[in-house]
C-alpha positions as CSV (number, residue, x, y, z in Angstrom):
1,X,-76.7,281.8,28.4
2,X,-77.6,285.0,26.1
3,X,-78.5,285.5,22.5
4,X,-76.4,287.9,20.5
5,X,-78.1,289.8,17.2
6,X,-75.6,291.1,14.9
7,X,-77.1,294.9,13.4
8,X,-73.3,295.6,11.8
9,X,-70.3,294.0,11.7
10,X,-68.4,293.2,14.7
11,X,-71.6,295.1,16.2
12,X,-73.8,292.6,18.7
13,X,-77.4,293.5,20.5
14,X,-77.2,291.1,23.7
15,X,-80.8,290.1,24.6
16,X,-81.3,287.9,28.0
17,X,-83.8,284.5,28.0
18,X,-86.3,285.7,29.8
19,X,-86.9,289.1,27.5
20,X,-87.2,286.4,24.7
21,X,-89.4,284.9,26.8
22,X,-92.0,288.1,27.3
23,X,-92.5,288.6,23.5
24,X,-92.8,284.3,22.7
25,X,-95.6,283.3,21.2
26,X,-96.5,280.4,23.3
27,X,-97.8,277.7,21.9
28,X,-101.2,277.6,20.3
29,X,-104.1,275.2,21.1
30,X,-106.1,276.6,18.7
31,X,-106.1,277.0,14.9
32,X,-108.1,280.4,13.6
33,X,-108.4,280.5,10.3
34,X,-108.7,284.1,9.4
35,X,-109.2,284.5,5.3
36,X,-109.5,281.7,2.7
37,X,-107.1,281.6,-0.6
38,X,-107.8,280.3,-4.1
39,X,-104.6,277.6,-3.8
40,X,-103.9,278.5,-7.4
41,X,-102.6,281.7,-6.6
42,X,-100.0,281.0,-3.8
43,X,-96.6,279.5,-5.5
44,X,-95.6,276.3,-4.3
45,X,-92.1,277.7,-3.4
46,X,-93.7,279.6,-0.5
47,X,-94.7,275.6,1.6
48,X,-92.5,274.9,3.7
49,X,-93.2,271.3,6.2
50,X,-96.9,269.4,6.0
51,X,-99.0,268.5,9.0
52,X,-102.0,265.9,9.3
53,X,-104.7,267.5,11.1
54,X,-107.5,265.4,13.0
55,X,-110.6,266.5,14.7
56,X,-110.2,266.9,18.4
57,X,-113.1,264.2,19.4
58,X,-115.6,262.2,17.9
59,X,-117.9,265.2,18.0
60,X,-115.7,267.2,16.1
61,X,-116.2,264.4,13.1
62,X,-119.0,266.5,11.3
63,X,-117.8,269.7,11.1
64,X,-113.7,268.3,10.1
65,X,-115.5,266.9,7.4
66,X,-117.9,270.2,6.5
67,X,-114.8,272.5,6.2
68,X,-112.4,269.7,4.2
69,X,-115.1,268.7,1.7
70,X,-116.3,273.0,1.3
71,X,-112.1,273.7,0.9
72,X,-111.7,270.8,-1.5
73,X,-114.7,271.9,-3.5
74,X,-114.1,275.4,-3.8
75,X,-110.0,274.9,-4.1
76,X,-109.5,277.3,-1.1
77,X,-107.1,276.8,2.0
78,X,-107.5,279.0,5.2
79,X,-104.8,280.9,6.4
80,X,-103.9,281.4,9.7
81,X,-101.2,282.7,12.5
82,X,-100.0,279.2,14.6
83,X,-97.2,279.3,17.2
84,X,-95.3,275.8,18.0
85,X,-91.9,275.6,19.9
86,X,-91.8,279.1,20.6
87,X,-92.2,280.5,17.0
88,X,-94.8,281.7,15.1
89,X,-95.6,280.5,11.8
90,X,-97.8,281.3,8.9
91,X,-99.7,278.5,7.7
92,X,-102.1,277.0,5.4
93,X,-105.1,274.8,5.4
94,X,-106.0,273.0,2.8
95,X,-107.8,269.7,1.7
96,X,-107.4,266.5,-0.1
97,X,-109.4,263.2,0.0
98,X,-111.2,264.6,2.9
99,X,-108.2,265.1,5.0
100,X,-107.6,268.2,6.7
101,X,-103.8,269.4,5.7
102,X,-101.6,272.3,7.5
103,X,-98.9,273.5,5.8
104,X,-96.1,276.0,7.3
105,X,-94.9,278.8,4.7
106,X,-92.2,280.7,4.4
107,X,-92.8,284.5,5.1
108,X,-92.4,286.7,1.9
109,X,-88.8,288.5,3.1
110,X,-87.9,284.9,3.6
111,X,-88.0,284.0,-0.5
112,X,-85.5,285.8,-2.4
113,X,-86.1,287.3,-6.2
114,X,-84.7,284.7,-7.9
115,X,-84.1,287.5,-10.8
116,X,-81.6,289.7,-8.4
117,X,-80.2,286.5,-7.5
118,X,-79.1,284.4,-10.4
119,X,-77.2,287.0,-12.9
120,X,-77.2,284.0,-15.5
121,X,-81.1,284.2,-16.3
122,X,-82.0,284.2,-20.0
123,X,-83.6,287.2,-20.7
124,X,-86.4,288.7,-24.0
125,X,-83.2,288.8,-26.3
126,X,-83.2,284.9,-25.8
127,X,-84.9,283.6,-29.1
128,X,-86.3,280.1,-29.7
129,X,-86.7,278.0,-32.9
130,X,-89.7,276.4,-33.9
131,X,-87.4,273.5,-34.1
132,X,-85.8,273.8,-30.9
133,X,-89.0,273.5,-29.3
134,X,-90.4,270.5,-30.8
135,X,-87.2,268.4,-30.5
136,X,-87.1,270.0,-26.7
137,X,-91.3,268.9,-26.3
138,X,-90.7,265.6,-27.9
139,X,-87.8,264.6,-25.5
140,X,-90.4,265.7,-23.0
141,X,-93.1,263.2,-24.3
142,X,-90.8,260.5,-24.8
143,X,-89.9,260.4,-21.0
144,X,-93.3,261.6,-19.7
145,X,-94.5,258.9,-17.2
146,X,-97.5,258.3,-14.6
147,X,-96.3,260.0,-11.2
148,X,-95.5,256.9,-8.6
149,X,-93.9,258.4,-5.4
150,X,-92.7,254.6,-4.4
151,X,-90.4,254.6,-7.6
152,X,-88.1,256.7,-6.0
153,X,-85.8,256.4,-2.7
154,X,-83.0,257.6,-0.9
155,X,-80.4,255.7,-2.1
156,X,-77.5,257.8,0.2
157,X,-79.6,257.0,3.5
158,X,-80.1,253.2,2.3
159,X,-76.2,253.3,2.3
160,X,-75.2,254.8,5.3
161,X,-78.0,252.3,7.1
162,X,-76.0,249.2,4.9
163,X,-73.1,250.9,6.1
164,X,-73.6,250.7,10.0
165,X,-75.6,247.3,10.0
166,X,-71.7,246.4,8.4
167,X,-69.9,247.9,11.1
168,X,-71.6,246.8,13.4
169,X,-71.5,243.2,12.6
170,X,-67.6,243.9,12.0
171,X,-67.8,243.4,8.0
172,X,-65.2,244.6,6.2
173,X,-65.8,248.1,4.5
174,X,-64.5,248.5,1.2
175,X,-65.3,251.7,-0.6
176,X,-64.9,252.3,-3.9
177,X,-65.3,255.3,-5.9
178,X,-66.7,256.0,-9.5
179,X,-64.7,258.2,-12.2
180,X,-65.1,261.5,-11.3
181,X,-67.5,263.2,-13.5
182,X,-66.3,265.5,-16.7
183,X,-66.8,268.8,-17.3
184,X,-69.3,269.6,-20.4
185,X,-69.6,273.2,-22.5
186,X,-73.1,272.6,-23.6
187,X,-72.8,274.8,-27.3
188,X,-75.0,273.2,-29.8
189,X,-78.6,272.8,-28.1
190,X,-80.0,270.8,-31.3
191,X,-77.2,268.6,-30.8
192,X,-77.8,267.7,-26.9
193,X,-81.3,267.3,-27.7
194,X,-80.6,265.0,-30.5
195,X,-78.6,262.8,-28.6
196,X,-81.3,262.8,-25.5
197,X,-84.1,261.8,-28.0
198,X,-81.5,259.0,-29.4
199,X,-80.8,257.8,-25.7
200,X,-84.7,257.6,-25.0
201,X,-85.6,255.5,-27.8
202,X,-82.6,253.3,-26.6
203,X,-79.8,254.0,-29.7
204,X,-76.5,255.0,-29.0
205,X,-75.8,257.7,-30.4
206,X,-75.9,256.3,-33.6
207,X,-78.1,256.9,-36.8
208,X,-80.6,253.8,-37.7
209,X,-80.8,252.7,-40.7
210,X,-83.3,254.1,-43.2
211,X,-86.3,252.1,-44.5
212,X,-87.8,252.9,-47.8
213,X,-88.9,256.3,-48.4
214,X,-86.3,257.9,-46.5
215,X,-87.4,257.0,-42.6
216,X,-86.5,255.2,-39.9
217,X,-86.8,251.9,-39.6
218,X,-88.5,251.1,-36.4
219,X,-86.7,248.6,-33.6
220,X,-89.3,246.2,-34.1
221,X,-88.6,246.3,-37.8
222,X,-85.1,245.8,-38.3
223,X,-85.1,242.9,-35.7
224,X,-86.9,240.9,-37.9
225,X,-84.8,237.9,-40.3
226,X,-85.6,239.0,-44.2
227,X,-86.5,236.0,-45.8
228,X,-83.4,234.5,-48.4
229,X,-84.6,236.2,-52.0
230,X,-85.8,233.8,-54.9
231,X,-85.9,233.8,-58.6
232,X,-84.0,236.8,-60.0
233,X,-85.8,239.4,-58.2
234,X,-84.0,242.5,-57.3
235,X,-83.5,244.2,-53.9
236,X,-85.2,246.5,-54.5
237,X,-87.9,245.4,-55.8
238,X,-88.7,243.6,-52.8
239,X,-88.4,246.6,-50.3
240,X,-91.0,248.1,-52.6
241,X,-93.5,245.3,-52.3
242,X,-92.7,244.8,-48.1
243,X,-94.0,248.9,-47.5
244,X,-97.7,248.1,-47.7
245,X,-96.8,245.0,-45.0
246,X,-95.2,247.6,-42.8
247,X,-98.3,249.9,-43.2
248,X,-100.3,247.5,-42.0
249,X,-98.1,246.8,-38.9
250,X,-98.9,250.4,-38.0
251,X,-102.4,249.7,-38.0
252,X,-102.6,246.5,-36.1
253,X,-103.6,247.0,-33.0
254,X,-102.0,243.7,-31.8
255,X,-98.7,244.7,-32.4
256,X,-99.5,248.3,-31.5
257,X,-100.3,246.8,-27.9
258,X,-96.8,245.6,-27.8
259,X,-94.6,249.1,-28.2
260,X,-93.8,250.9,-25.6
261,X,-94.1,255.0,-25.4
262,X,-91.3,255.9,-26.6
263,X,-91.6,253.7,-29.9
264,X,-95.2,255.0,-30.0
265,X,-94.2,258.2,-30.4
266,X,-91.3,258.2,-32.9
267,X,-94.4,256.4,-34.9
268,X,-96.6,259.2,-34.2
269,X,-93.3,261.3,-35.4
270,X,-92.9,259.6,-38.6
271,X,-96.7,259.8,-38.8
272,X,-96.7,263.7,-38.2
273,X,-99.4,263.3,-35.9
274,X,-100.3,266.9,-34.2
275,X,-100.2,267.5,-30.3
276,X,-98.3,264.1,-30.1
277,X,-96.0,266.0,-27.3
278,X,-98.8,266.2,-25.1
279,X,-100.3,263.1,-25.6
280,X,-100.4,259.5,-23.1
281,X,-99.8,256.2,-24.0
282,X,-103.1,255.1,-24.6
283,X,-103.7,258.4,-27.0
284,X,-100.7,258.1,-28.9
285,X,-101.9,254.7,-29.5
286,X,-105.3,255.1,-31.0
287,X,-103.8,258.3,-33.0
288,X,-101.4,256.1,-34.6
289,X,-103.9,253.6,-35.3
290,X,-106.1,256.0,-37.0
291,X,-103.6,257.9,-38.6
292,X,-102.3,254.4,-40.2
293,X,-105.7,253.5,-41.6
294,X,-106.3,257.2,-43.1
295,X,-102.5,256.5,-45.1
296,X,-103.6,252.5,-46.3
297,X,-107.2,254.4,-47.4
298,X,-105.3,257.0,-49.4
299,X,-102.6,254.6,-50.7
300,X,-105.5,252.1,-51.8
């Protein structure tokens, strides 16, 4: 068997096994680590597979740990020439938790310019509103969430294992398949963003309805039972007399411990709160909190 390179079309270089075979690598036994990096200047699109790497004996032990806590420390990695299965790679070493990592990476002619690539690219003439951006950032906060790697799985590979363990105990298969999905011509931005921020907070696509003073009324408000009114009081009346009650629901920290992000931050929304985007849970919590007592002190 031979190995043909193409240099033109229709145009083949023939090379035989055991020329291949001259120039191979090998397989290294070693890893010599040749200059160190600062990690924070190598883009992530450039790793390609991740290796565990263990000290080679017991004696070893002291000096694994010497070079992965100095790496962690200093956020280098060491990079170095390594040749498995008869290639040569470029890889990295880096540390974390005190466990020696190598990574493989791509070579630089193997990444393409993304910018010569994809014609489609918004460019400096692209301009952004102010507005844009915060309805864009709050969306962004809303569905921000603690990183948890065992919230997510392959759900094609769980059904293609459901699908054999069927077959082979001679189950019936019965496939069915979903509506095929519609084409959309995203035009209004605000508008998609609106209805992301609507679909996060858990509406519809339909507008609450306003509270006193022109906002929101939140979901915890409206799902309350107004008490039957008495006397000859009007409406209105009483929705004026229920807004310092609702102030001080923003303030408790009881109920506070009860709402979830998302209803945290349309508070902090309705609240104005500054650098809410950016903000956790817990944060948007105690700004809340404090922004509630600063409006009761004022309105007192």
């Amino acid at each position: 068997m031979v190995k043909g390179y193409e240099l033109t079309e229709g145009e083949y270089v023939i090379v035989e096994p055991d020329e291949l075979e001259q120039i191979s690598p090998g397989r290294s036994k070693t890893i010599d680590i040749s200059a160190f990096v600062d990690l924070d200047q190598v883009d992530p699109i450039f790793f390609d597979r991740t290796y565990y790497l263990g000290p080679r004996s017991p004696e070893y032990a002291k000096i694994y740990a010497l070079l992965a806590t100095s790496l962690e420390r200093t956020n280098r990695a060491g990079l170095a020439m390594f040749a498995m299965r008869g290639k040569e790679y470029l890889t990295a070493v880096r540390a974390d938790g005190g466990l020696l990592e190598l990574h493989t990476m791509h070579f630089a002619d193997e990444v393409r310019d993304p910018r010569r690539e994809i014609d489609s690219l918004p460019g400096e003439d692209v301009k952004l509103t102010a507005k844009e951006l915060d309805t864009a950032q709050q969306l962004i906060g809303m569905l921000e969430v603690d990183w948890d790697p065992d919230a997510y799985r392959d759900t094609y590979a769980e059904q293609v294992r459901k699908l054999v363990e069927d077959k082979a105990a001679g189950r019936e298969i019965a496939v069915s398949e979903g509506p095929p999905a519609e084409a959309t011509n995203v035009v209004d931005l605000m508008d998609v963003l609106r209805r992301s921020l609507e679909g996060a907070r858990g509406g519809k696509g339909e507008a609450e309805p306003a509270a006193a003073g022109g906002r929101k009324q939140s979901r915890r408000a409206t799902s309350r039972t107004p008490k039957a009114a008495t006397g000859t009081k009007s409406t209105s009346a009483k929705t004026a007399k229920a807004a310092p009650t609702a102030k001080k629901r923003i303030t408790a920290k009881e109920d506070l411990d009860r709402l979830t992000k998302a209803e945290l931050y349309e508070r902090a929304t309705d609240l104005d709160i500054p650098h809410r985007s950016t903000m956790n849970r817990d944060e948007l919590q105690s700004a809340v909190q404090k922004a509630g007592r600063k409006r009761l002190r004022a309105a007192s």
